[in-house]
N, C-alpha and C positions, 0 to 999 in steps of 0.2 A: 504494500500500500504506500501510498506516496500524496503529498498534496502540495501546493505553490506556498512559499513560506512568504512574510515582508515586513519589515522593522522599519521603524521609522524615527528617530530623534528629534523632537522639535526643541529649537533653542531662539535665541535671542541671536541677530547678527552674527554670524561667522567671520572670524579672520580672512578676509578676501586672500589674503597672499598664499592664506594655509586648506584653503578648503577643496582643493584637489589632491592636496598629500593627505589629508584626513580621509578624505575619503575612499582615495584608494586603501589607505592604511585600514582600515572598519573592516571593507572588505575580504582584504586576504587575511585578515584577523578569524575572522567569521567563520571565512571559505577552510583553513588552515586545523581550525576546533573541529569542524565537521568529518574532514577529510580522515582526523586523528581517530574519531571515535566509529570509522570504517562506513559511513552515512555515505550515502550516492546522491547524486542530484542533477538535474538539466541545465537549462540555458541560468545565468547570472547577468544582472542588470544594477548596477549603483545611478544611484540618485543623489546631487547635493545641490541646493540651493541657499541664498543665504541664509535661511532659518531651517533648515534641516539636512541630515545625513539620511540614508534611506537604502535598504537593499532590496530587495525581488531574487528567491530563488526557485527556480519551478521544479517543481515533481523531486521536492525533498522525502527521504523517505522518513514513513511515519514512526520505525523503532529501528535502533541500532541490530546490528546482528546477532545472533546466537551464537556463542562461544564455548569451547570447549576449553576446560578449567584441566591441567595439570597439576597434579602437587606430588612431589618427591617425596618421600619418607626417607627413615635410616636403612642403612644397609642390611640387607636380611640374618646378616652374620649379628648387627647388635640389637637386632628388631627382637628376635628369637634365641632365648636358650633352653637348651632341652625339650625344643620342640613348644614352649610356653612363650607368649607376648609377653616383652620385659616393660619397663615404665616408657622407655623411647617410644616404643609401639602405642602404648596405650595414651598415650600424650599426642600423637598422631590420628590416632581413628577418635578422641574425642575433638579434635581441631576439625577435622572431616565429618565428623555424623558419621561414622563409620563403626560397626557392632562388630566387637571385639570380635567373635568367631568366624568372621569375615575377612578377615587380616590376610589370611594362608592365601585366597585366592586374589589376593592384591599384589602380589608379586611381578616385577617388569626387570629388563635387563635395558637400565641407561645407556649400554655402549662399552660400559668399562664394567660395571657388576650388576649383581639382581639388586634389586631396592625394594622397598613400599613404594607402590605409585597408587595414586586415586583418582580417577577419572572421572567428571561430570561435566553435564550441560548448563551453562546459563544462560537462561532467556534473555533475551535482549532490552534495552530501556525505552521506553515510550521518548520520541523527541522532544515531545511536547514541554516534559517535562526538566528539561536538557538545555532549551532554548533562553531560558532569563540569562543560568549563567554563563553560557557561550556569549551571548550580548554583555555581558557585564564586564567581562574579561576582556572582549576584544574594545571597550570603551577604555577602559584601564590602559590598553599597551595602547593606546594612540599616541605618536610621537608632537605631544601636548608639552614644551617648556616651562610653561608656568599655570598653574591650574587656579581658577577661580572658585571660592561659595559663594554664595548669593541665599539674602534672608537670613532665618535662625535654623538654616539647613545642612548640617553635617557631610553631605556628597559634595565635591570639586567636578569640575569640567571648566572645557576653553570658555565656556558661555554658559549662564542661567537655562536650564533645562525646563520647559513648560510642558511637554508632554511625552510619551511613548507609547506609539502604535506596534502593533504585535500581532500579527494573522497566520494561522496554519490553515491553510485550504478558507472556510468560513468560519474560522473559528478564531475567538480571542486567545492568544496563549497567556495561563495564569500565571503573572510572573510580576515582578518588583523589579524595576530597573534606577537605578540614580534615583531611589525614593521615592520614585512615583509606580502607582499601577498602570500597568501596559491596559490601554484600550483597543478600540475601532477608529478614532476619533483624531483629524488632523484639521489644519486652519489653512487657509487661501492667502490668497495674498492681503496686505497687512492692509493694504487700503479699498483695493475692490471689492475682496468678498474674507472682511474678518472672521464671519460666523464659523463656528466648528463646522466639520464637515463627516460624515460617516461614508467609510471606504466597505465598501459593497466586498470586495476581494481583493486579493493581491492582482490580477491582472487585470480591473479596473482602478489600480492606483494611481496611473499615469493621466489618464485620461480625466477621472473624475478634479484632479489636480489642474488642468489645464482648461476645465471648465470654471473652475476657479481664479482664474489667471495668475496661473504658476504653473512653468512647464521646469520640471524636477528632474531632467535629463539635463547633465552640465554639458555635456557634446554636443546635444541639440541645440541648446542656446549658445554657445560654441558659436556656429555653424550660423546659426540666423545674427545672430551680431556682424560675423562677418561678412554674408551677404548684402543686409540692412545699411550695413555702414558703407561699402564699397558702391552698393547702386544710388545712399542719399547723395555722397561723395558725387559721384556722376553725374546726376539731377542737377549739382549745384557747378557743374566745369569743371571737376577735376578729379583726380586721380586718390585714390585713400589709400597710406602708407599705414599697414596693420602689425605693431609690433606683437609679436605673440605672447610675452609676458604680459602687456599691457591686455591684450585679447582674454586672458586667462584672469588676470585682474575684475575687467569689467564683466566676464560671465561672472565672476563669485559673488557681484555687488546685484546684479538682477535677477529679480523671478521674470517679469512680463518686460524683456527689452525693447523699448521703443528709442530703434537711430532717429536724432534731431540735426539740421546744418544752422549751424552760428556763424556770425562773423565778427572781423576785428579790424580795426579802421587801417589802410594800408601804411601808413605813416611806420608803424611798428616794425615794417619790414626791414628797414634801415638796421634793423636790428640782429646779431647774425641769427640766422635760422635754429640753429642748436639750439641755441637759449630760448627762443621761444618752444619750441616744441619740447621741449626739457621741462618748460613753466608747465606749457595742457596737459603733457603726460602727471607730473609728476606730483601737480598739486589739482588738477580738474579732472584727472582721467579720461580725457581728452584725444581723440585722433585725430589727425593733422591730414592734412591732402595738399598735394602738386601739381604742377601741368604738365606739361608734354616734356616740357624742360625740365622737370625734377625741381623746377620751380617752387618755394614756397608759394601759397596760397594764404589770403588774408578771411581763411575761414577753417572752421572744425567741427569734427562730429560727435556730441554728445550723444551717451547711450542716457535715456530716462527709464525708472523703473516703475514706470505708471501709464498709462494712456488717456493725455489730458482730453478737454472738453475743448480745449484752447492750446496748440503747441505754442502758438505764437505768444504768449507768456509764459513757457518754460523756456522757448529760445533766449526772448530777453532777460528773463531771468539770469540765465548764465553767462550771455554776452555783458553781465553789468559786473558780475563777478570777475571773469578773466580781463577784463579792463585795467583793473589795478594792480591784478597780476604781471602782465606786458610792460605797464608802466615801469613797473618797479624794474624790470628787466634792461629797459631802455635806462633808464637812471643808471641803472650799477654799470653798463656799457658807457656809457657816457664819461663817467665819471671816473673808469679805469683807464678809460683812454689818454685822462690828463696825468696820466704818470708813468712813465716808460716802464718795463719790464727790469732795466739794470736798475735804474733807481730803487726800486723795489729789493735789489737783494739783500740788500741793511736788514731785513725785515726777516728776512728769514735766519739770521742768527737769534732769533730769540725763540724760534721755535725747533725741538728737540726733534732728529731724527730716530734717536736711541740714546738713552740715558747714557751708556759707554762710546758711543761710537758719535756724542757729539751733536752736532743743530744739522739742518737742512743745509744752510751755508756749508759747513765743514763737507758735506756731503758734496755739492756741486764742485768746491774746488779739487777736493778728488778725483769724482768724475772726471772733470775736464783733464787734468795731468793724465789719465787712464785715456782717454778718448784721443787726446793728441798723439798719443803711442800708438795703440792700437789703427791709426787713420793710414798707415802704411800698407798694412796687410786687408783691409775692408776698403779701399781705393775711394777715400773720401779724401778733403781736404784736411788738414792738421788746424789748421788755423779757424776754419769754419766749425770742424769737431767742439773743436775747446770751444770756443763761442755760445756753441749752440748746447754745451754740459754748463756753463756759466750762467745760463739763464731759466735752464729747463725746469728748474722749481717756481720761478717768481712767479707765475699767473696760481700761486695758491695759495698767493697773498690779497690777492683781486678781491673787491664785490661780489664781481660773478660768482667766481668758482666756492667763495665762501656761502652765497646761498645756493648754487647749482656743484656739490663736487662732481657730479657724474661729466661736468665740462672741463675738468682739468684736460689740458693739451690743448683739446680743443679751443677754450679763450688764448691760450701761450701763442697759437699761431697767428689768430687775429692779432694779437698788440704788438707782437712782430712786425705784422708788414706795417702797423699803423706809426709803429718807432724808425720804420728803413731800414731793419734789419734784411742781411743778407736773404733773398727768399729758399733756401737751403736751407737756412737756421729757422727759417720762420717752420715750415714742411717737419725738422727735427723733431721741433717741439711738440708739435703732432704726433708725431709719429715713433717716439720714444718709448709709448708705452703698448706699442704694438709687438707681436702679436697678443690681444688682451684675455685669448680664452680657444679651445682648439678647435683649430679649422680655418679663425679668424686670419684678416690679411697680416702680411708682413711689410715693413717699411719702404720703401721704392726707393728714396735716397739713400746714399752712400755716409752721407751724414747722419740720417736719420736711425739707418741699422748698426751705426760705430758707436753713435749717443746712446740705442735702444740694449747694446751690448753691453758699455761702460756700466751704464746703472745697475742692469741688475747682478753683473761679478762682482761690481763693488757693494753690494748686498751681502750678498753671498760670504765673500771672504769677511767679511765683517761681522755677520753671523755668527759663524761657524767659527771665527776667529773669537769670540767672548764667550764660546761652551755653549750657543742654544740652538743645535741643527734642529730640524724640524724631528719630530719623532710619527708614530702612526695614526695617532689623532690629534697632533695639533702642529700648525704650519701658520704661524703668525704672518711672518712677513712672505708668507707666499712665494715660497724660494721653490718646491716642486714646478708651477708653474712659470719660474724664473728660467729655471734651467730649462724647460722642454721651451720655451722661449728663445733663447739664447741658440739651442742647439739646431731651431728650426731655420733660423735666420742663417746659419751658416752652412747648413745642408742645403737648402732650398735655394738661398743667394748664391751658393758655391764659392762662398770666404774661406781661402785656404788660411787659416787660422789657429796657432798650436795652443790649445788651452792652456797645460801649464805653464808656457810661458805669460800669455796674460790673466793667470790668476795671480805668477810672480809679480807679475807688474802690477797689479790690483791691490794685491797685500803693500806692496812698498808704500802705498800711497797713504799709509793709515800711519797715524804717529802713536796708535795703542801698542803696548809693549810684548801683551800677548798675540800679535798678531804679527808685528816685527820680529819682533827675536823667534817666534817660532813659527816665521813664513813658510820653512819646508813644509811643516805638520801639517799646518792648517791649506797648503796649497794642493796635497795631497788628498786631506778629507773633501776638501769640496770635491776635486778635481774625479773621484773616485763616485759621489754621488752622482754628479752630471752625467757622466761617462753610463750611470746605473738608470737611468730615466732614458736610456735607447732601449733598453730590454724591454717598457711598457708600451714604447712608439711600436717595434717591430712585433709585439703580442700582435696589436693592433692592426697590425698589415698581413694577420696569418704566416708570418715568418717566425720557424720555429724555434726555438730557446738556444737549441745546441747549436744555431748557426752563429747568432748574438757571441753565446761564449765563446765559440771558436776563435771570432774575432779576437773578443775582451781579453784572452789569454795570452793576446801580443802587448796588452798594454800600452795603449796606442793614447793621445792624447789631440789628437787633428781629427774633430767631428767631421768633416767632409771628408776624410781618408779611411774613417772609422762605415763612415755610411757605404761606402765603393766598397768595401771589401766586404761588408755584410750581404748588400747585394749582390755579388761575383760570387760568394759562397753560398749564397741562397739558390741560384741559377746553378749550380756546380752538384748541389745535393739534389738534384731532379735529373742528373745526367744517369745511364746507368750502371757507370764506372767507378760513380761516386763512395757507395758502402764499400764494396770491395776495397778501394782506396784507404779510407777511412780506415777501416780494418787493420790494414796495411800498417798505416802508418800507427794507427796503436800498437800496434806490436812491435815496430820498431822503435818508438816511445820507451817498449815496457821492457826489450833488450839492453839500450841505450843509459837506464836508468840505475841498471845493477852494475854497469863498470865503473871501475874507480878509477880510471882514466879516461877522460875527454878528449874527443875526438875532431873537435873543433879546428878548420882551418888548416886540417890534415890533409896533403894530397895522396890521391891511391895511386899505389905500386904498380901500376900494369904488368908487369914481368910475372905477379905474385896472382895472377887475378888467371886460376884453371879452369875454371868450368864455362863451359860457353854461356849458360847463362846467368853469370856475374861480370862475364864480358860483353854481356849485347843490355846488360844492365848500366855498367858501367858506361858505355858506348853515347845510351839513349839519352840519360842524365848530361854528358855533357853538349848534346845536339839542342836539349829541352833548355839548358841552361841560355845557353847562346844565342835562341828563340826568344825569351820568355823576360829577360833582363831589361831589354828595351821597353816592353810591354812595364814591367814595373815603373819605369821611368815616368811614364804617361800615366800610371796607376789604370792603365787599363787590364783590374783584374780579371774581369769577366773573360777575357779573349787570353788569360795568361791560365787559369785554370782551368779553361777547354781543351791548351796543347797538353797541360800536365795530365789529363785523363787519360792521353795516348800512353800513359806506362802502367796500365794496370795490368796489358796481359806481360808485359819484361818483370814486373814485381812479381805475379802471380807465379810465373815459370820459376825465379829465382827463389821463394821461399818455397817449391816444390821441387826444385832440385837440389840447392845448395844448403848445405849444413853450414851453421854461420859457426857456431862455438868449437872450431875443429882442435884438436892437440896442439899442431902447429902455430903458436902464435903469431908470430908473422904475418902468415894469412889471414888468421882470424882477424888481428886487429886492421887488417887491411879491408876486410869484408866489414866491420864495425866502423870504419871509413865510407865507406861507399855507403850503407845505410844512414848516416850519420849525414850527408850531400844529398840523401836524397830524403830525410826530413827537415833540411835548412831550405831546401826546393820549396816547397810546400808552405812553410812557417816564415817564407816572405811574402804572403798573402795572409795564411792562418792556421790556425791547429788543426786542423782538418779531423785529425784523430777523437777529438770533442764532435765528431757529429756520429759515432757509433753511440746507438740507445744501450742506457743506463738501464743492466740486468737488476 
């Protein structure tokens, strides 16, 4: 038997930001108790709206399953003596209901001896009954930070709880949830239709809700906002730009969305565009539209969660509201304009970048010494670099960016060109803090990605240099996201750039004593962490782990030389020369590593070299060599470990004819030669041997 189950939480206002993580959270909360207690069930549907979380599960079944109960006893040997149940025994069949003369034919053999075993059926548990606290529980694990009471009422939640609905098929489930009793009983929207409402079924939930103007599908509303909004957008000449956190926001804020178009007097536009739409989003929840040109538009589309009698006084409504908003925006523009970016850097010595490592200031003229070094190898200008590391904090002393931070860089650029700064420097400023999150763009000046580099190794070492690397759950200054940062701008630009050397140069820049005097240590740990945030990139690309470490085994410190060779060794393990190979070369690894002599830089004996195939080994090694060198030159691995694939059948034949560990030393260590040339072959690209799977 099975029926449509559907819970419902009614609450006061929901955290718009949080009411998509709650409610998936309820869900698999729910779905996860169910699944535990072996319960079957069909389609799954969540519901949240601002005043309520909601599930729908169909053709839940109506009792859990019948179970067969083992219990183990003592062993027969201590159960029985002389043929009599001892106290062991009799302490087991009264734990069972089990009648003492009954004992003898309870006997099973666990696998290792006979035992007491008792075997019975337990009936399974009505759902019904199941149901409060599987809801109660999965209310409890919601990832809620701070919980509220409300009244003289002992239960917490994110919000004041006013009701709980609870349906098995037609049926109320009897149950106490957050203190209240579960009903039939849910409310409409708060202004059209207040009255209670009784919900016929779980499968007229949705419907009877939307007659009420509340549509309880966050997707659906989803969906109609952003069609609503994109075709008012149209209606009014232009184009609607739909951020989707912002999308996500304004479903959480509506039951019944109705898109409105406003406007704002064109004058504002003087004003850079970021900052306005920073203001709609940020304080109106507000979409913004363009024209053909990506053009700012002197209008916006408000979502209402009402359906007036009169739009044309909720438009004005809000058009009076974001008035003072804009204004204010144009003021702080205005006003920052009358003071250059350099002027401003006075300002920033009084504001700390890190209690040890000093103010903002201290930080930029870091930077800059870092940025003018580094502008060699990142083929920017040295003089522009510095410039543009000398300024790159001051717009975070602005107006602007103190009421808008999300426009940091973005104001840096405008007061640039508006001071005559070089326009490279102006672009830097921007583009510093790119890339800001993955996937996103990376800097397009040469300036911009030497400034975007500087900053954040000067983090980093400065970090890591006062003892507080990030650990597994907590990453302050966002140094994970520093590093895949850094590392991308140099793969992706193709900056041949040796990290340890500018982490060296990053550390000298700091006049702290632990980061000075123990600049090897700490150029190491960072330098070891970065290098360890390519393992999560190439998870990410389906590129296997043992190909990464292969690399990492060389200890390479040039992310663009580190990425070529993971790549040619990623192409290399799909050849079908490669395990064999691999093979190979562990084995010669595992030969190589018991002699007590090195074989480094040793040339082979030819005279001493008997078996033809240590000769056509030998042979092929130095043909592959000759080949393959020039290719390194170019770092073009991929085409240097395709020719080295041609020696898997001279290796194969040579460890299947030739005994390497013969009596003769001589030969031997001339054959521990040759093996020795042909894994420096290989481990001038990578370990190769690291891509045999781990038994």
């Amino acid at each position: 038997m099975s029926a449509d189950f559907l819970v419902e939480i009614g609450t006061e206002e929901l955290p718009p930001k949080a009411l998509l993580s709650l409610s998936e959270a309820f869900r698999d909360e729910i779905l996860a108790q169910l699944s535990e207690r072996e319960l079957t069930f069909g389609e799954v549907t969540s519901y949240a709206a601002p005043r309520r979380l909601a599930l729908c599960i169909k053709a839940l079944d109506e009792q859990t399953p019948t179970q067969e109960i083992i219990a183990w006893g003592p062993p027969v040997n201590v159960a029985f003596k002389d043929g009599q149940p001892t106290r062991a025994a009799e302490a087991f069949a009264s734990k069972n209901g089990i009648a003492i003369d009954e004992l003898s034919s309870k006997v099973e053999n666990d696998g290792k001896q006979d035992k007491l075993c008792h075997r019975a059926t337990q009936a399974g548990e009505a759902t019904e009954s199941l149901l409060g606290t599987i809801v109660e529980k999965a209310l409890a694990a919601l990832p809620i930070p701070k919980r509220m009471r409300w009244g003289a009422r002992r239960e917490e939640f994110v919000r004041p709880v006013h009701w709980v609905l609870m349906l098995l098929g037609d049926r109320v489930v009897p149950a106490k949830v957050l203190g209240l009793d579960a009903g039939q009983q849910t409310r409409g929207h708060r202004f059209h239709a207040p009255a209670a409402i009784t919900i016929d079924s779980p499968s007229s939930y949705a419907e009877q809700l939307r007659s009420a103007y509340v549509i309880a599908d966050f997707s659906e509303r989803r969906e109609l906002i952003r069609k609503g909004v994109t075709i008012a957008a149209k209606e009014a000449g232009g184009n609607a730009v739909i951020d989707d956190s912002l999308l996500d926001e304004v479903t959480a804020l509506n039951e019944w969305p109705i898109p409105l178009v406003g406007r704002f007097e064109e004058r504002f536009l003087q004003v850079p565009p970021e900052a306005l739409i920073s203001s709609m989003k940020e304080h109106q929840k507000y979409f913004h539209a363009v024209d053909a040109e990506d053009n700012l538009l002197p209008l916006f589309i408000t979502v209402a969660n009402i359906e007036s009698r009169d739009p044309a006084q909720v438009v004005d409504g809000n058009e009076r509201v974001i008035r003072p908003r804009l204004s204010d925006a144009a003021f702080f523009y205005d006003t920052d304009r009358k003071t250059s970016l350099e002027s401003r850097r006075d300002a920033l010595k009084s504001i700390v970048f890190q209690a040890q490592l000093g103010t903002l200031y201290d930080k930029t003229e870091r930077v800059a010494r870092l940025a003018e070094s580094l502008a060699g190898s990142t083929g920017a200008d040295p003089k522009l670099a510095a410039r543009a590391a000398q300024l790159c904090k001051s717009d975070l002393v602005s107006e602007m960016v103190g009421e808008f931070d999300d426009l940091q860089g973005i104001m840096g650029r405008y007061y640039a060109v508006n001071d005559g700064e070089h326009a490279e420097v102006a672009e830097a400023l921007l583009e510093q803090y790119l890339p800001r999150f993955a996937g996103d763009q990376l800097p397009q000046t040469a300036t911009g990605a030497t400034l975007a580099i500087a900053d954040r190794l000067d983090t980093l070492v400065g970090i890591f240099g006062i003892g507080q690397p990030p650990t597994g759950s907590r990453d302050p200054f966002a140094l994970r996201r520093a590093s895949l940062g850094v590392l991308r701008i140099l793969v992706e630009k193709k900056l041949d750039l040796d990290l340890r050397t500018a982490l060296t140069l990053a550390a000298s820049a700091h006049d702290l004593p632990s980061i000075k005097t123990g600049s090897d240590k700490v150029v190491e740990q960072v330098l070891t962490y970065m290098v360890d945030r390519f393992r999560a990139w190439y998870e990410d690309e389906s590129i296997p782990v043992e190909v990464f470490l292969s690399v990492a085994a060389r200890q390479l410190s040039n992310p663009l030389d580190i990425h070529l060779r993971v790549q040619a060794v990623n192409a290399f393990n799909q050849l079908p020369e490669a395990q064999a190979l691999a093979a190979a070369n562990k084995r010669v690894s595992n030969i190589l590593t018991k002699q007590d002599t090195a074989f480094n830089n040793t040339a082979i004996d030819n005279t001493l070299l008997n078996d033809p195939a240590e000769q056509v080994l030998a042979k092929t090694l130095v043909e592959l060599s000759n080949q393959v060198k020039p290719l390194l030159k170019t770092r073009d691995y991929t085409d240097a470990l395709k020719k080295l694939a041609s020696l898997r059948e001279p290796v194969d034949r040579f460890f299947d004819d030739v005994m390497v560990m013969v009596d003769d030393v001589a030969v031997r260590n001339n054959r521990l030669v040759l093996l020795q040339q042909l894994r420096e072959l290989f481990l001038e690209v990578a370990d190769i041997s690291l891509l045999v799977p781990a038994k």
